[in-house]
C-alpha positions as a Markdown table, in Angstrom:
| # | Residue | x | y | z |
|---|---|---|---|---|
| 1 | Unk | 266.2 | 202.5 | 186.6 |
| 2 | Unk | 269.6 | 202.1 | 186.1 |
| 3 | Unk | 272.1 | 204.1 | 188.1 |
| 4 | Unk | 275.2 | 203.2 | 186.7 |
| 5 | Unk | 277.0 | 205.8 | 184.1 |
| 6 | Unk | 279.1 | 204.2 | 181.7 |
| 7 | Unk | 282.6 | 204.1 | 181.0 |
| 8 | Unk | 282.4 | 206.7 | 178.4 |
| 9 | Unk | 280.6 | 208.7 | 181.6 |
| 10 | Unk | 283.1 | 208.1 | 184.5 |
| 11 | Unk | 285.8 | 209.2 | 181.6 |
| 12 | Unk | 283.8 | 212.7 | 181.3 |
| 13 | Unk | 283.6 | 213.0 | 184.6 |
| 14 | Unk | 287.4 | 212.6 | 185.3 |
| 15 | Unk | 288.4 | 214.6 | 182.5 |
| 16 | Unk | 286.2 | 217.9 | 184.2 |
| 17 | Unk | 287.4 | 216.9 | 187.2 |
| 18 | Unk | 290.8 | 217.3 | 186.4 |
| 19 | Unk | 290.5 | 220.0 | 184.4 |
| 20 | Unk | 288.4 | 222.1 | 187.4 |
| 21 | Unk | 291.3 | 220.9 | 189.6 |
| 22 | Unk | 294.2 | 222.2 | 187.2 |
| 23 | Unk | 292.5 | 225.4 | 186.1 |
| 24 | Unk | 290.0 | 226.9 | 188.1 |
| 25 | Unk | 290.7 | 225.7 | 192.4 |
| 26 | Unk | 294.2 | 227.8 | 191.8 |
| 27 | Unk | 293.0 | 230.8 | 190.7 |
| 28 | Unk | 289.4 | 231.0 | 191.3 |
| 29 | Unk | 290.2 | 232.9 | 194.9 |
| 30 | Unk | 291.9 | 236.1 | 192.9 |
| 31 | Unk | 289.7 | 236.1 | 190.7 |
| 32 | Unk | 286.7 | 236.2 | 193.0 |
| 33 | Unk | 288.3 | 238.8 | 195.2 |
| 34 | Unk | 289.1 | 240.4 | 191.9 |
| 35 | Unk | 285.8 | 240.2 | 190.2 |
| 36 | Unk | 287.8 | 238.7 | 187.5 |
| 37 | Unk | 286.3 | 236.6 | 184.5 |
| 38 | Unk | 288.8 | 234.6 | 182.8 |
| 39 | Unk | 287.2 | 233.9 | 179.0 |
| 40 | Unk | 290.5 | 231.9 | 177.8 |
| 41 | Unk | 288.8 | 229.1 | 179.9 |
| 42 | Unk | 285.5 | 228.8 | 177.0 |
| 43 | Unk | 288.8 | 228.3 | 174.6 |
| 44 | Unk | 289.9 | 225.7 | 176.8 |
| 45 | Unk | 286.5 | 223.8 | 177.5 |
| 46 | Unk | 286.0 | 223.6 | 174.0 |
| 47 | Unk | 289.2 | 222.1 | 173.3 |
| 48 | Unk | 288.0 | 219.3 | 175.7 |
| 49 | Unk | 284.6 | 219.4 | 173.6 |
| 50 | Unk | 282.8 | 220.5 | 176.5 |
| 51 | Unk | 281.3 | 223.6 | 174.8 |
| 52 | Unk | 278.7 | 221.1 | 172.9 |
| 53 | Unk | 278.5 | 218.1 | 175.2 |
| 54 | Unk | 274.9 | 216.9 | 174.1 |
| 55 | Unk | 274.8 | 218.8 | 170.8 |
| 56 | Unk | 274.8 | 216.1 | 167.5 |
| 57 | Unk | 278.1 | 215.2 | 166.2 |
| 58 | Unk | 276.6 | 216.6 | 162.9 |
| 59 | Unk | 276.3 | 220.0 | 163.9 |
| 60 | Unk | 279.7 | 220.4 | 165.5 |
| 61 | Unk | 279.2 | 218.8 | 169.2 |
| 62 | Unk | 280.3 | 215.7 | 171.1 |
| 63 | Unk | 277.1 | 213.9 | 170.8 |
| 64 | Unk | 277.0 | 212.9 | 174.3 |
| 65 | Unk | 273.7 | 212.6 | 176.5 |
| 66 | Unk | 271.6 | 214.7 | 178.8 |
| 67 | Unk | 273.2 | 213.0 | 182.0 |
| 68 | Unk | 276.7 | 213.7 | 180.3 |
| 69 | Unk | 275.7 | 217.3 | 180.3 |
| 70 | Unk | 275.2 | 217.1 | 183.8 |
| 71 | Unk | 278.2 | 215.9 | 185.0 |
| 72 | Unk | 280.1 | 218.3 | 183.1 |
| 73 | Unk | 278.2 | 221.0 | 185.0 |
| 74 | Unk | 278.2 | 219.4 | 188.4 |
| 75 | Unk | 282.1 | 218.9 | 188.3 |
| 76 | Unk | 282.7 | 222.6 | 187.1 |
| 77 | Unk | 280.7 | 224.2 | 189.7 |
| 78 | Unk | 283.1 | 222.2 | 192.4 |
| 79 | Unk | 285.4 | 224.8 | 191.2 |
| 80 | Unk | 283.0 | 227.7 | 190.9 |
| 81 | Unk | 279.5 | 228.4 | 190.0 |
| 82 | Unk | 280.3 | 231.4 | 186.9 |
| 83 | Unk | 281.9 | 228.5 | 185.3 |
| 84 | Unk | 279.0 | 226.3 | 185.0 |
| 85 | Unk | 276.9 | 229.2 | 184.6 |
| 86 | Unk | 278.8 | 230.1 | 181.6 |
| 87 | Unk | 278.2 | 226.0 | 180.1 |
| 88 | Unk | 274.4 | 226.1 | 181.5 |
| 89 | Unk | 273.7 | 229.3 | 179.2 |
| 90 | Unk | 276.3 | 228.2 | 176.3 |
| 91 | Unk | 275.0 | 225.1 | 175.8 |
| 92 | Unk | 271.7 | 224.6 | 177.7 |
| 93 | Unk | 269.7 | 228.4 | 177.0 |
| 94 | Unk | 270.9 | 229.1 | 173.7 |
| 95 | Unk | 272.7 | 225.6 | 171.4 |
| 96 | Unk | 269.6 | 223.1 | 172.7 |
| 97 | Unk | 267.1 | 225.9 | 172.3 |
| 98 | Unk | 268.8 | 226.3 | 168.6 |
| 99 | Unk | 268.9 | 222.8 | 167.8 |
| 100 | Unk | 265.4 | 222.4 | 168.9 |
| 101 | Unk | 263.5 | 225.6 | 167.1 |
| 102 | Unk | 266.5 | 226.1 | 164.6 |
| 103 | Unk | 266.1 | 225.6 | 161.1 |
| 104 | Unk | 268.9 | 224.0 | 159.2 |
| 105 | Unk | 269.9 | 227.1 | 157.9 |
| 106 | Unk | 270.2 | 228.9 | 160.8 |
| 107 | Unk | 271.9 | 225.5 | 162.9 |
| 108 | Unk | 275.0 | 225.4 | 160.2 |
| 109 | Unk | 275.4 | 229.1 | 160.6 |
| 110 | Unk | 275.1 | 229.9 | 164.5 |
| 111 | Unk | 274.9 | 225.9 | 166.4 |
| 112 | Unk | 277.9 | 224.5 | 164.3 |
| 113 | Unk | 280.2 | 227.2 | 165.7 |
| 114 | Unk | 279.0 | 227.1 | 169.2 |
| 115 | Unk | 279.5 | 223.5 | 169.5 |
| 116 | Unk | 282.9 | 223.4 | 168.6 |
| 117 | Unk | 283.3 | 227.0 | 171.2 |
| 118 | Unk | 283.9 | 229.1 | 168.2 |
| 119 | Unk | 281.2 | 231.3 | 169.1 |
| 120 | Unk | 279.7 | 231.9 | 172.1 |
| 121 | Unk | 276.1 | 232.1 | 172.3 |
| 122 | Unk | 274.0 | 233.5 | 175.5 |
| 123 | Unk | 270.1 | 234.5 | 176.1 |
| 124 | Unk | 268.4 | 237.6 | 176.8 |
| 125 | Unk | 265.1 | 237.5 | 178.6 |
| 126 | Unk | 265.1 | 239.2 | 181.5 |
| 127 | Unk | 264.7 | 242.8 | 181.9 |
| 128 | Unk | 264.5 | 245.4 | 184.5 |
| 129 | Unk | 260.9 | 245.0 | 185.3 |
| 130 | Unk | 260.5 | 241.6 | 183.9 |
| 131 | Unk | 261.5 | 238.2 | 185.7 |
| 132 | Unk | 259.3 | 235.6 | 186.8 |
| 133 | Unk | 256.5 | 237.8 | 184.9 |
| 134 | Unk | 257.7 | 237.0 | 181.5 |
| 135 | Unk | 254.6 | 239.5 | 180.0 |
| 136 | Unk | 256.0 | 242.9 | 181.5 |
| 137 | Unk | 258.7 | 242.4 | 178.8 |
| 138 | Unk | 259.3 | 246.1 | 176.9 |
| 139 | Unk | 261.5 | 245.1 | 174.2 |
| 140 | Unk | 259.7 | 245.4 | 170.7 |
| 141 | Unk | 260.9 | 244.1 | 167.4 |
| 142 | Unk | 258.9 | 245.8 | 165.0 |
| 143 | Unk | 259.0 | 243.9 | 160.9 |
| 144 | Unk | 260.4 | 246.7 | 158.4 |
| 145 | Unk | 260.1 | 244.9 | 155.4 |
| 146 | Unk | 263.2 | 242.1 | 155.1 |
| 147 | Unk | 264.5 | 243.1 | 158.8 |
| 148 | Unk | 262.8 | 243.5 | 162.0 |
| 149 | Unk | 264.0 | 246.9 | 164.4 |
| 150 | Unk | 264.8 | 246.2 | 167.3 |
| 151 | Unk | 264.7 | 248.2 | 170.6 |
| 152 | Unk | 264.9 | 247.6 | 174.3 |
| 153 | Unk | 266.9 | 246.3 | 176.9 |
| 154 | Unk | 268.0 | 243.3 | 178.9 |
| 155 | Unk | 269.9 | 242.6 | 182.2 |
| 156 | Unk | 271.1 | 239.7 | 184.6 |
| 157 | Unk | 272.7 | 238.4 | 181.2 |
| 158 | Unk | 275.1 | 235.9 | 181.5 |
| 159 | Unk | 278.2 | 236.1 | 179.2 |
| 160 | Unk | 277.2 | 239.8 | 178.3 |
| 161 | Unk | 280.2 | 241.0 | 177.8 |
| 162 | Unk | 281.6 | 237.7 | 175.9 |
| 163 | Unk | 279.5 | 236.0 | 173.7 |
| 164 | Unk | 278.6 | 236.6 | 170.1 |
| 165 | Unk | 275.7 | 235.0 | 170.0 |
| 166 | Unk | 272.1 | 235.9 | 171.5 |
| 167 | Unk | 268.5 | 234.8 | 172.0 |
| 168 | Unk | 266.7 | 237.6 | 172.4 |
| 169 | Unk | 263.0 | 238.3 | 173.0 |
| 170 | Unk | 261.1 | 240.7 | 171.8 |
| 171 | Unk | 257.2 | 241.6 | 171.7 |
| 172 | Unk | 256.2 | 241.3 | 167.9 |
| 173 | Unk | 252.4 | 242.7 | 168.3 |
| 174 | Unk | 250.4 | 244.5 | 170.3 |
| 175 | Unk | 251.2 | 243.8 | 174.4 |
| 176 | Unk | 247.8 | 243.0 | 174.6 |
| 177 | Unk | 248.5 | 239.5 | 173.3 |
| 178 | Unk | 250.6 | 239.1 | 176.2 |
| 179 | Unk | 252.9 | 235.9 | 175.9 |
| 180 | Unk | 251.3 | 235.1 | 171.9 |
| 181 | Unk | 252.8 | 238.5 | 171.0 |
| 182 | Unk | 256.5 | 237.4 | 172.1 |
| 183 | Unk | 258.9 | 236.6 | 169.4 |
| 184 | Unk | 262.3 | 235.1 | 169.4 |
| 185 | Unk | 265.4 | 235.8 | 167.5 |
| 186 | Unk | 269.8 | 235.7 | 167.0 |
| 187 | Unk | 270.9 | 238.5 | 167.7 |
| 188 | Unk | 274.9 | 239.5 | 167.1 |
| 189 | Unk | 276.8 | 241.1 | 169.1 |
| 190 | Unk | 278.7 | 243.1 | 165.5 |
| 191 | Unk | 275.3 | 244.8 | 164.6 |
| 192 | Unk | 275.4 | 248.5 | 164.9 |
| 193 | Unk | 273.6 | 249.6 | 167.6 |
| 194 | Unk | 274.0 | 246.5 | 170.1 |
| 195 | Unk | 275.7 | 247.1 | 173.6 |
| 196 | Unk | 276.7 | 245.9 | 176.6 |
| 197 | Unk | 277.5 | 246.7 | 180.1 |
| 198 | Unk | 278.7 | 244.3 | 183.1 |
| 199 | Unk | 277.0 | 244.4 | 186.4 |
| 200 | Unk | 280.0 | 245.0 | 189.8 |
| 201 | Unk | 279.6 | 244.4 | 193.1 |
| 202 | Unk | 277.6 | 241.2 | 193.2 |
| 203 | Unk | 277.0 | 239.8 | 196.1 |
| 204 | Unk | 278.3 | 236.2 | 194.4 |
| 205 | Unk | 279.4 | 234.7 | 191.2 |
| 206 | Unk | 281.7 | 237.9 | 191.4 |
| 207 | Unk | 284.1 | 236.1 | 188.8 |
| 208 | Unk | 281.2 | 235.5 | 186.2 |
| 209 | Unk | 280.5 | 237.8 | 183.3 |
| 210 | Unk | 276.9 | 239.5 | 184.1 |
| 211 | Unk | 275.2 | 242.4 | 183.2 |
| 212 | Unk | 273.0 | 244.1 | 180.5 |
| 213 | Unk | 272.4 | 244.2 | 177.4 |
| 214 | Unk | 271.1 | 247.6 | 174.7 |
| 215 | Unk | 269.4 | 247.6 | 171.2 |
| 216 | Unk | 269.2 | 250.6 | 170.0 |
| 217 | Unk | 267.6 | 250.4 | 166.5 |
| 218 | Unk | 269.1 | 247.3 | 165.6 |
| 219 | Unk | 268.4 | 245.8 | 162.2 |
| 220 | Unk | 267.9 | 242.3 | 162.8 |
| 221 | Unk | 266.9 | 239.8 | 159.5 |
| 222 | Unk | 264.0 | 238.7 | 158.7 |
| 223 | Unk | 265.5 | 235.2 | 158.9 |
| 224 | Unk | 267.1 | 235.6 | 162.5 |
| 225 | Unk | 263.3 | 235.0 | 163.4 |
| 226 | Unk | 263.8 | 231.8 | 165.8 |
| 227 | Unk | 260.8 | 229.4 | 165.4 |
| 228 | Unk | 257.5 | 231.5 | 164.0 |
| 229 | Unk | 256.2 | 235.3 | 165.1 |
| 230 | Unk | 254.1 | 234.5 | 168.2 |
| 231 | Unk | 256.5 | 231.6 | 169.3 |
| 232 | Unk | 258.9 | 233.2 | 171.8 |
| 233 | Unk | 256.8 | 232.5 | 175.2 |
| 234 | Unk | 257.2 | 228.9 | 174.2 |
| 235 | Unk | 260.3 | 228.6 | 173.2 |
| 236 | Unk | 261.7 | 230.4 | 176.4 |
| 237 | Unk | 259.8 | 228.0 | 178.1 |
| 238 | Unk | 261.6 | 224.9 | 176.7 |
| 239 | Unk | 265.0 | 226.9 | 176.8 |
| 240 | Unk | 264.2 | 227.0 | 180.4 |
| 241 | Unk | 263.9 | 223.7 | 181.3 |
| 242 | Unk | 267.4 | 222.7 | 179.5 |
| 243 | Unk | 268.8 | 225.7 | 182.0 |
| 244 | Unk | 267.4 | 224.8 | 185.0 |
| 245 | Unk | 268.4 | 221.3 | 184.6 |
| 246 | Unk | 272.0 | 222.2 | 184.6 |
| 247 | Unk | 271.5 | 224.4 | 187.3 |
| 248 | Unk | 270.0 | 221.9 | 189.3 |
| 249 | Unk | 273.1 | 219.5 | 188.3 |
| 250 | Unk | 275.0 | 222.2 | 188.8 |
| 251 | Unk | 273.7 | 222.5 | 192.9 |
| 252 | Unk | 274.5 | 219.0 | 193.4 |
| 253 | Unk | 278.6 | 219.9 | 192.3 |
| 254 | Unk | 278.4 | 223.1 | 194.8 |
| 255 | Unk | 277.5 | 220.4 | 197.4 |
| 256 | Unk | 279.9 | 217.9 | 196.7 |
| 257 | Unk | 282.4 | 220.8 | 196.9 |
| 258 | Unk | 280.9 | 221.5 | 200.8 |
| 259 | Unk | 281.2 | 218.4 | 201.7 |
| 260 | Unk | 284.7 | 217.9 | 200.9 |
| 261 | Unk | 286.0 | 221.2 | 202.7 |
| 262 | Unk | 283.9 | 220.8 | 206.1 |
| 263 | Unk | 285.3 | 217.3 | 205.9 |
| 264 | Unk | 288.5 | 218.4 | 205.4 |
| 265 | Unk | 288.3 | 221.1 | 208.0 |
| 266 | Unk | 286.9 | 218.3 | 210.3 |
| 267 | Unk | 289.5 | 216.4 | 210.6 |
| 268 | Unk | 292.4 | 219.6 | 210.9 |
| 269 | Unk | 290.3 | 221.5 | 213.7 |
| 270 | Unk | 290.4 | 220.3 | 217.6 |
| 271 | Unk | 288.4 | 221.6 | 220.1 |
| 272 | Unk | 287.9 | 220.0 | 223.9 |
| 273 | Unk | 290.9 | 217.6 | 223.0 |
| 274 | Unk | 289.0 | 215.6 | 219.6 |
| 275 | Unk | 288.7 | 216.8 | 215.7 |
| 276 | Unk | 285.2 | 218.9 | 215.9 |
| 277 | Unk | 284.1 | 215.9 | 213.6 |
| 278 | Unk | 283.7 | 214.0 | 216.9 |
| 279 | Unk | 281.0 | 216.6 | 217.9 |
| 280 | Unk | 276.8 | 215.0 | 217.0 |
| 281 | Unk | 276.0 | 218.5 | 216.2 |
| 282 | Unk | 279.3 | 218.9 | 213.6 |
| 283 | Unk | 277.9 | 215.3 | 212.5 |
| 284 | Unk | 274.0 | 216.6 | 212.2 |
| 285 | Unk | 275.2 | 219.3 | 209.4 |
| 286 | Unk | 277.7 | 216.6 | 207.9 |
| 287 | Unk | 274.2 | 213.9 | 207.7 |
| 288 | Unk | 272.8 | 217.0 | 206.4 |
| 289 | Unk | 274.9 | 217.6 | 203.5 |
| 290 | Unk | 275.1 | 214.2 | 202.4 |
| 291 | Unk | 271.3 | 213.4 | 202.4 |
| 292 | Unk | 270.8 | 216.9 | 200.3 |
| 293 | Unk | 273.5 | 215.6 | 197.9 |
| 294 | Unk | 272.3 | 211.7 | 197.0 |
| 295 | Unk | 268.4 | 212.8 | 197.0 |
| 296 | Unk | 269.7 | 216.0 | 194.6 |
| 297 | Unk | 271.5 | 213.7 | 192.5 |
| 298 | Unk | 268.7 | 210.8 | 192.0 |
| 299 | Unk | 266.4 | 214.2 | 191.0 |
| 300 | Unk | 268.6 | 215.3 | 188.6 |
| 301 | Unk | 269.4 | 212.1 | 186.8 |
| 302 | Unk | 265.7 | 211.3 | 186.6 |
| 303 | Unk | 265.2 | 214.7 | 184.7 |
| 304 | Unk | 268.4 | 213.7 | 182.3 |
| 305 | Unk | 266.8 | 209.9 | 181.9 |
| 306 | Unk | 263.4 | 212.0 | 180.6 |
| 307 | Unk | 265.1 | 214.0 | 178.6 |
| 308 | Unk | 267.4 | 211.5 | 177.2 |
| 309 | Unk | 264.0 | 209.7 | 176.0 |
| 310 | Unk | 262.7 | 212.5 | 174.9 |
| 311 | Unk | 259.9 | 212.8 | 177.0 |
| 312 | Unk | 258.1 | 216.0 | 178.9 |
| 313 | Unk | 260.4 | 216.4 | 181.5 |
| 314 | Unk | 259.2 | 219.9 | 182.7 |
| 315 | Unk | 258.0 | 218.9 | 186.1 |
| 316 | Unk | 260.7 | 216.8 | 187.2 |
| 317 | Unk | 263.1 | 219.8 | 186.0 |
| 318 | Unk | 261.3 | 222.2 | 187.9 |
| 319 | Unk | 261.1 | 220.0 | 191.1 |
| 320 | Unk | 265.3 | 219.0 | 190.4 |
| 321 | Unk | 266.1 | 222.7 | 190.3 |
| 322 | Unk | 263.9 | 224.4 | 193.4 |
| 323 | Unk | 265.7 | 221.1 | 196.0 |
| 324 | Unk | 268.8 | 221.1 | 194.2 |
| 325 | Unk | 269.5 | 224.7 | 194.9 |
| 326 | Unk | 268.0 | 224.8 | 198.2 |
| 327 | Unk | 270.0 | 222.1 | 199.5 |
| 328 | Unk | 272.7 | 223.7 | 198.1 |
| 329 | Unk | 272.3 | 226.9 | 199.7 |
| 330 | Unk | 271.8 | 225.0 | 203.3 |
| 331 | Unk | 274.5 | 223.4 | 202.4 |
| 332 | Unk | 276.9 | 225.8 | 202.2 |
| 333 | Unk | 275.4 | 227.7 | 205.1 |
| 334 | Unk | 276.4 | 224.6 | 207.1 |
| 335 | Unk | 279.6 | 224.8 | 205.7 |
| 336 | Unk | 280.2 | 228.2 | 206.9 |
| 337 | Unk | 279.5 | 227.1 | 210.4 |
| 338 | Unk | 281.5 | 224.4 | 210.5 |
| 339 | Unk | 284.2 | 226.5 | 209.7 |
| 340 | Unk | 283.7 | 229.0 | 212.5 |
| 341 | Unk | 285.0 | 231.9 | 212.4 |
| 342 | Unk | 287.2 | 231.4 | 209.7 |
| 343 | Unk | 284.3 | 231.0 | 207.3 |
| 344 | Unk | 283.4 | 234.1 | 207.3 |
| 345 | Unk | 286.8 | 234.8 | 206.0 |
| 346 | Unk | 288.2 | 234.3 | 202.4 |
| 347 | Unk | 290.9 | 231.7 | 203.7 |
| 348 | Unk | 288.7 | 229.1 | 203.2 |
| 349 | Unk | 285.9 | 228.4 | 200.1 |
| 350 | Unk | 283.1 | 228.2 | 202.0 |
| 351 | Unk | 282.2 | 231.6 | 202.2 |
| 352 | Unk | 282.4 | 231.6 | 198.2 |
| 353 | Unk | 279.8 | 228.8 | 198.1 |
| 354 | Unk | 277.7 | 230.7 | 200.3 |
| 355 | Unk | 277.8 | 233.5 | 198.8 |
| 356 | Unk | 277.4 | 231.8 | 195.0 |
| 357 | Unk | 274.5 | 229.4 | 196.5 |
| 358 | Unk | 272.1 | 232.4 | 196.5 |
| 359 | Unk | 271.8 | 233.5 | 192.8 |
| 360 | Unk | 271.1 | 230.0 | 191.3 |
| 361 | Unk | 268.0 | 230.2 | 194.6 |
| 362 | Unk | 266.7 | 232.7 | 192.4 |
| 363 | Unk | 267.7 | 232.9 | 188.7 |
| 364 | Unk | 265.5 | 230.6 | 186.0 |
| 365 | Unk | 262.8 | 230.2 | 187.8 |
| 366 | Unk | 262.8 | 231.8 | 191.8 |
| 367 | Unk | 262.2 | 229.0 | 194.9 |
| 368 | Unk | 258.8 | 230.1 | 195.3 |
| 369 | Unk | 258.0 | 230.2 | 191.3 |
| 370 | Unk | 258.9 | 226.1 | 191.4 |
| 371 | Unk | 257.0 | 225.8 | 194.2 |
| 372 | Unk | 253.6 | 227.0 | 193.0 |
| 373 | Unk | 254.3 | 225.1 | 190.0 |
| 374 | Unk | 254.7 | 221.9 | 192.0 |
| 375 | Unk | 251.7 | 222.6 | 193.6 |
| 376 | Unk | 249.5 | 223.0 | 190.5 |
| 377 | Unk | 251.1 | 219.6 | 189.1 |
| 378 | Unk | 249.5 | 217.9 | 192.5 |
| 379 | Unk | 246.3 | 219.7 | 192.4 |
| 380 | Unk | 246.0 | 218.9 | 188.7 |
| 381 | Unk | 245.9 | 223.2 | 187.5 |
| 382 | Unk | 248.2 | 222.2 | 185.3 |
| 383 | Unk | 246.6 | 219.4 | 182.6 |
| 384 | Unk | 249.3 | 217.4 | 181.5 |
| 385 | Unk | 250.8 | 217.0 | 185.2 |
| 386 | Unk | 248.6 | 214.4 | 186.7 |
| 387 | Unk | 249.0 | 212.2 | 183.5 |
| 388 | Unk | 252.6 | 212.0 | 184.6 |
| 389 | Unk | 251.8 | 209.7 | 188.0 |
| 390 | Unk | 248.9 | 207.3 | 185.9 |
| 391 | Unk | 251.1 | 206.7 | 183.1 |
| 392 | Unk | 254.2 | 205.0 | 182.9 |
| 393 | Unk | 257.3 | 207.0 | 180.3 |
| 394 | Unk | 254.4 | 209.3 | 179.2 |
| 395 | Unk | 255.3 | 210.2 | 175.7 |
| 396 | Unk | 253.6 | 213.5 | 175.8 |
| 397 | Unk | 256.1 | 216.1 | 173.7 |
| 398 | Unk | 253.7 | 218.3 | 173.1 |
């Protein structure tokens, strides 16, 4: 395995960094406090042709690898977690879920644009009483000749208030079919009877964009239809594991960004005469950090080298996302007490991380979701899981 990124790589990764560093660390304190999302910042991305990192040249994007995509996340969420969030559902729920189920049609008129961060594009999945139990869904889309009508409601959307674009899943026949009776379509924000309503007083991500989303009787075409009638369980599914692979890369920025402020506040603070750095237990959560960060990086780049060979990747996904975030919420819960006092405050980040380190714990897929998942892939429940250990690059893309 190599685990070197090329020149082309270290390049991305200095360009985000700089970019986080010049746009985001002075402001993203107001704007927290302020519950303050900042959209000229998409504009800006996309000038930087960050807004398609992975997506084909030929369809508007920078043409750039899985692993590329992952930097781009992990050096934005240094700065803040909405503005990763906002790239992770951009690019990784809705452009990579187009490109893959799109037909060409419907790729030069909606994936073209959002590569190049003309559009915006976001998904719509979950609803009030339907998360991790993808079946409760109530939203229908039934076919009225050339158009479908659709009704229902979504919430926890990302970019609700911002993009133009959705993904939107709806139940196509009778609930009784459960998952086979989900359909996926494009939905624009300009069709009459489409709303939208942010969510305040989060407990983190405060300066992202979330909320929910209405369809009242909206006439949607018959060829906004994502993929076939009956598709839309699976192709959530493999919109998922594109989104929780940048959340996962995504974790490993937020605890980059811990590290550097405890260290930072290690070497400022004294107590009994040394820098608390001095102190084993100070040094414990420090070891801590650092062991959560390289072993949350080598599971995220393994995920990006699958995907980059375009190979079933959703176990290694799943297992990248659940330690990723969990280190990172540790992490940052360290952080906090390292800081003292003064971490509970605002002065300092760190009570931002931990505040931010929660949602990402439980959005795409909760902790204990991944876990019963990695579970079933030992105990062989799941058929293609086992194959995965006795093979070697298993080609499987079914």
């Amino acid at each position: 395995m190599n685990f070197h990124f090329s020149e082309e790589q270290e390049l991305l990764r200095k360009t985000v960094r700089e970019f986080t560093d010049k746009e985001i660390m002075p402001y993203i304190g107001d704007w927290d406090r302020n519950g303050k999302f900042d959209p000229t910042l998409l504009n800006k991305l996309a000038e930087l042709g960050l807004m398609g990192v992975c997506i084909p040249e030929q369809y508007g994007g920078s043409g750039m690898d899985y692993n590329s995509l992952a930097i781009v996340c992990e050096e934005l969420e240094r700065g803040d977690t909405a503005f990763r969030t906002a790239v992770s559902v951009h690019t990784g729920l809705n452009s990579m879920t187009l490109l893959q189920w799109g037909n060409e049609e419907q790729k030069q008129r909606y994936l073209t644009a959002q590569a190049k961060g003309e559009k915006i594009g976001a998904f719509g999945l979950t609803e009030p009483g339907a998360g991790s139990d993808v079946a409760a869904l109530q939203s229908t889309a039934v076919k009225h000749g050339d158009h479908y009508i659709l009704n229902g409601q979504k919430t926890w959307i990302s970019l609700c208030d911002v993009a133009d674009h959705f993904i939107v899943f709806a139940y196509t026949q009778d609930r009784s079919q459960k998952h086979k009776g989900i359909s996926a379509f494009i939905v624009e924000r300009s069709w009459e009877g489409f709303s939208s309503k942010a969510i305040k007083g989060k407990h983190g991500i405060r300066s992202g964009n979330t909320g929910e989303l209405f369809f009242d009787n909206i006439k949607v075409p018959k060829e906004n239809l994502l993929g076939e009638e009956g598709e839309g369980f699976k192709i959530a599914m493999s919109a998922l594991d594109n989104g929780r692979f940048t959340v996962a890369a995504g974790a490993v920025g937020q605890i980059m960004a811990c590290i550097e402020e405890s260290v930072k506040y290690c070497h400022e603070r004294k107590t009994f005469g040394k820098e608390i750095g001095k102190h084993q237990l100070v040094q414990q959560m420090i070891a801590k950090m650092e062991a959560g960060y390289q072993m949350s990086k080598l599971l995220v780049y393994r995920a990006g080298e699958l995907k980059n060979e375009g190979k079933r990747n959703t176990r290694e996904t799943s297992l990248a996302k659940w330690q990723a975030c969990d280190f990172a919420n540790k992490a940052a819960d360290d952080a906090v007490q390292i800081h003292g006092a003064y971490g509970y405050s605002d002065e300092y980040p760190v009570e931002r991380f931990l505040r931010n380190s929660k949602a990402p714990v439980i959005y795409e897929g909760t902790r204990e979701v991944h876990t019963i998942m990695q579970a079933e892939y030992v105990l062989g429940y799941r058929e293609d899981k086992l194959l995965n250990q006795m093979l070697p690059a298993w080609e499987e893309t079914k």
